[in-house]
C-alpha positions as CSV (number, residue, x, y, z in Angstrom):
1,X,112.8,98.6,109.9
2,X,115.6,96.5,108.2
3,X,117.9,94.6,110.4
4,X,121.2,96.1,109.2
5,X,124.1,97.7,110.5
6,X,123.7,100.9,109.5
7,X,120.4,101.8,110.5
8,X,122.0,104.0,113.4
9,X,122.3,106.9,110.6
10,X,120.1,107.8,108.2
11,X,120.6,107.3,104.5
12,X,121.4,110.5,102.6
13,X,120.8,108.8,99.0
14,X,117.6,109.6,97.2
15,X,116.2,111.2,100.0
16,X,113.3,112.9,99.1
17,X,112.3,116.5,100.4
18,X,112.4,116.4,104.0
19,X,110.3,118.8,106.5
20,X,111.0,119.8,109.7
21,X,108.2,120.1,111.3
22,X,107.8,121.9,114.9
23,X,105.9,120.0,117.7
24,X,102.5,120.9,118.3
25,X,101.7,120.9,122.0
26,X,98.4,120.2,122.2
27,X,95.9,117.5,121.3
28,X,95.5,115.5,118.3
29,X,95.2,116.9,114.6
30,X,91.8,117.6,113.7
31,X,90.7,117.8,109.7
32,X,87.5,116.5,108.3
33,X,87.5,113.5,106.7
34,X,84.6,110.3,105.8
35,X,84.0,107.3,107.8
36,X,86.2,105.4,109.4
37,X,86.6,101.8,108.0
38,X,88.0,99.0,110.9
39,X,90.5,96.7,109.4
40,X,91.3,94.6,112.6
41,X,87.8,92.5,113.8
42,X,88.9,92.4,117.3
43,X,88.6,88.2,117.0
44,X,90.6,86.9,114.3
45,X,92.8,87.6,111.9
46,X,90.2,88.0,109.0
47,X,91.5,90.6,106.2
48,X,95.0,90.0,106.8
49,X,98.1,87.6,106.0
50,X,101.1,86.8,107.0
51,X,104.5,87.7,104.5
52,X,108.0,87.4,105.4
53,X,109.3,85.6,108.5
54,X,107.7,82.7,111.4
55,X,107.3,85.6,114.3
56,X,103.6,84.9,114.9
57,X,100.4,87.2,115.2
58,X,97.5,86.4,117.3
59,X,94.4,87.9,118.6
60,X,94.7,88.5,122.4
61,X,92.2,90.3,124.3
62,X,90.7,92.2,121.1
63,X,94.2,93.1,119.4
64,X,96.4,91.5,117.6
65,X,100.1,90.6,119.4
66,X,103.2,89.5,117.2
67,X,105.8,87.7,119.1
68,X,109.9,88.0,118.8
69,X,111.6,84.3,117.9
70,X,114.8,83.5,117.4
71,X,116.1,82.5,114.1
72,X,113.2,84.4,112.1
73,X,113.5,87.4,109.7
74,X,111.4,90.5,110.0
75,X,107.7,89.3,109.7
76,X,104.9,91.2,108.9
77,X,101.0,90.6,108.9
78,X,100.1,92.5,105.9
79,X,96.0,94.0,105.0
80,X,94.8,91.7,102.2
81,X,93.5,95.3,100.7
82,X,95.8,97.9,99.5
83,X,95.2,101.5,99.9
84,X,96.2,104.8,98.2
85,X,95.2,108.0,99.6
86,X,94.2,107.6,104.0
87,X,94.3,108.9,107.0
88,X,95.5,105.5,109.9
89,X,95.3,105.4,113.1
90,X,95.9,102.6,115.6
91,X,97.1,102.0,119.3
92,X,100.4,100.6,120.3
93,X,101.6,98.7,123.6
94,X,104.9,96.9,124.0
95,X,105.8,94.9,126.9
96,X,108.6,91.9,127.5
97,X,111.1,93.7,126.9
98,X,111.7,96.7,124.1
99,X,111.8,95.9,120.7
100,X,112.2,97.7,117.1
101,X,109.0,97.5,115.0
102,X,107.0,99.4,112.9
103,X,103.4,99.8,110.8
104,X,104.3,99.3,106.8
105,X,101.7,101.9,104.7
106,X,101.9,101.9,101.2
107,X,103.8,98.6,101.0
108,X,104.1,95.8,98.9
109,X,105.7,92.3,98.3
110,X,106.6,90.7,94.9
111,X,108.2,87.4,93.6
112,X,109.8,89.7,91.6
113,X,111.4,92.2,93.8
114,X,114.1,90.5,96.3
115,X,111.8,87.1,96.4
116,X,109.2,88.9,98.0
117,X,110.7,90.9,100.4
118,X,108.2,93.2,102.2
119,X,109.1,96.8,100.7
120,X,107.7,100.6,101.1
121,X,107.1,103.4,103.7
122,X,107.4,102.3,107.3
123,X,106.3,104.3,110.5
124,X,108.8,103.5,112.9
125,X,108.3,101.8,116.6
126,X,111.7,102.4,118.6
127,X,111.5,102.4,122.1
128,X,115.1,102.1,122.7
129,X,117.0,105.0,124.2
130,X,117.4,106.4,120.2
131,X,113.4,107.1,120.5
132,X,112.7,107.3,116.8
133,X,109.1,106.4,116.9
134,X,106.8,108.2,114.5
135,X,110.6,108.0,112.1
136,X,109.5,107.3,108.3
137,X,112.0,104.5,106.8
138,X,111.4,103.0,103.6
139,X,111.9,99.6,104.1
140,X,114.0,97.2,102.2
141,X,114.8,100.4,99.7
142,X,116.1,103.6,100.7
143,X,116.5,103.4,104.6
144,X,116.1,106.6,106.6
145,X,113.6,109.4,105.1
146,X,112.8,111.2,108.2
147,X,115.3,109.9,111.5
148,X,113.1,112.0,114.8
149,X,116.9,113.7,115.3
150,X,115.0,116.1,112.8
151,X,112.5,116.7,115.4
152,X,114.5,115.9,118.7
153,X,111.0,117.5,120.7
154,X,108.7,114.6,119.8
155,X,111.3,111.9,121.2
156,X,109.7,111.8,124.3
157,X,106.3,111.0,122.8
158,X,106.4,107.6,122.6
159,X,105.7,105.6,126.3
160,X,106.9,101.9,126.5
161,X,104.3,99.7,128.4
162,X,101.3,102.0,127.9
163,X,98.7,102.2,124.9
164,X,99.9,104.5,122.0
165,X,98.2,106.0,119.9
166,X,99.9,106.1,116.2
167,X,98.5,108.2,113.0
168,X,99.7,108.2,109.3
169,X,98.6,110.2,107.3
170,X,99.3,109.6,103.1
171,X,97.5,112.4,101.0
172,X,99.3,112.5,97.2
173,X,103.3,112.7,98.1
174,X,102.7,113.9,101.0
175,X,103.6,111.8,104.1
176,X,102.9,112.7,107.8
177,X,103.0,110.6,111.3
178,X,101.9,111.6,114.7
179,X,102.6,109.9,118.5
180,X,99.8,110.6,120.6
181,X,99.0,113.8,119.0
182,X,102.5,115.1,118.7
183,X,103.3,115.5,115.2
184,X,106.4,113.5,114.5
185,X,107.5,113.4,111.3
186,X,106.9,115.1,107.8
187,X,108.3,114.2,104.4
188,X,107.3,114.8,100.2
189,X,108.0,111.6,98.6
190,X,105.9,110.2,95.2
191,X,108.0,107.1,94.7
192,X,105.3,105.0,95.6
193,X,101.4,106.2,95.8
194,X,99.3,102.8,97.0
195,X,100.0,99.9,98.5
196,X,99.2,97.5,101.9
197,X,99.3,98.0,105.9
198,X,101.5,95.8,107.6
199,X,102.2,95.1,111.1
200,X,106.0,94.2,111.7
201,X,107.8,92.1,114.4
202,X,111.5,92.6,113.6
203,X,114.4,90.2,113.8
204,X,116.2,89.3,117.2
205,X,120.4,89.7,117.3
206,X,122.0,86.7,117.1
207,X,121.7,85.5,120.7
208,X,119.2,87.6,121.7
209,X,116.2,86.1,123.6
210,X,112.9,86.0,122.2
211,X,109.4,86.5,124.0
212,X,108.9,90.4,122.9
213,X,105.5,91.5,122.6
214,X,103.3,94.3,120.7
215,X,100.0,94.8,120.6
216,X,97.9,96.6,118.1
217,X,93.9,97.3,118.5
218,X,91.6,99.7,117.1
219,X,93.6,99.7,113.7
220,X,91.2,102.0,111.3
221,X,91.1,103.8,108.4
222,X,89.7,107.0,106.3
223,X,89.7,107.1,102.2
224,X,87.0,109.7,101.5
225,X,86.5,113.2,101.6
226,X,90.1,113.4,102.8
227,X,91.9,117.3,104.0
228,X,95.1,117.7,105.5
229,X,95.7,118.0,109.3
230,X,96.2,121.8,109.7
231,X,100.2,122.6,109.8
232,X,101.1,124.5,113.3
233,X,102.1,127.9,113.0
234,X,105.7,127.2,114.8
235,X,105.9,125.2,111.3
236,X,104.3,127.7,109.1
237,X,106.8,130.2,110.3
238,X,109.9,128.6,109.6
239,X,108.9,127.4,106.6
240,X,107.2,130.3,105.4
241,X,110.1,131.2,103.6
């Protein structure tokens, strides 16, 4: 997410059709899909580079860990690949001390849109007493498109200090995100269809220390043969309508 001073409410201008979907209690969504692709190695940062920012990214123990600095913008380690139509998953750990990040997903950055500025669908990381994880913000555009106030039950889904496990899934407009099998968020937006993954270490308050960790590993992909995650019927019902 944007470091701005309004991020505390979402926007309400050119918000696209927003769903609020009921939290399935159970395991993780299940819907047939081809092979998953890896795009992380596990040894180097092959496949990916760096845009926007000096926060760095290493590899650490198989996964790769951006750092909070001082001074920086929000950096982001974009795929060098750009995808339309998936199904993501990866895993999640903070630790140093909480920090606002996020995976990009149908992203991009151009010379000729704000000088390069990383843009596009963001799946929020918020481990701060807001809990917003698993929020969809369109980046450096729009701002809020689905805050988790929507879906106050899946606040708690999100556990500082432990692995997480994250899932996007981007089928046509339709744009889902689940936190460790709890279905988060759920919005119809086609304003943009492909684009990259990128991993986001977000700017430090003026002042603020640096030294912030997260850690991503097992980052992966599905392209093919893809079906949407079956909606639970506490959704189904109340929007049935």
């Amino acid at each position: 997410m944007e470091a701005r001073n309004d991020e505390e409410l979402p926007s309400r201008h050119g918000v696209p059709q927003l769903l609020l979907g009921a939290v399935l209690l159970s395991c993780a969504p299940t819907a047939s899909a081809g092979p998953w692709e890896p795009l992380f190695n596990g040894r180097d940062l092959s496949g990916w580079v760096q845009v926007n920012g000096s926060a760095p990214f290493t590899v650490l123990d198989g996964a790769i860990v951006g750092t909070t600095v001082q001074g920086s913008p929000n950096s982001f380690l974009a795929t060098d690949k750009t995808f339309r139509d998936f199904v993501f998953e990866c895993e999640v750990m903070q630790d140093g001390g909480p920090s606002n990040s996020g995976v990009q997903f149908r992203s991009a950055s151009r010379p000729d849109v704000q000088s390069g500025r990383v843009h596009g669908y963001q799946f929020e990381i918020d481990p701060s007493p807001r809990a917003w994880t698993g929020g969809i913000y369109d980046e450096a555009r729009r701002g809020w498109l689905y805050p988790v106030e929507e879906n106050p039950r899946a606040k708690t889904a999100y556990q500082y200090g432990r692995w997480n496990l994250l899932r996007i899934e981007a089928i046509g407009s339709s744009l889902r995100t689940w936190v460790n099998g709890i279905p988060v968020a759920h919005v119809n937006d086609d304003l943009t269809s492909e684009g990259f993954f990128a991993l986001q270490v977000h700017s430090l308050a003026e002042g603020a220390p640096g030294g912030q960790r997260i850690w991503f590993r097992n980052l992966r992909v599905q392209t093919t043969e893809l079906h949407p995650a079956p909606l639970d019927d506490m959704f189904i019902r109340q929007h049935a309508a």
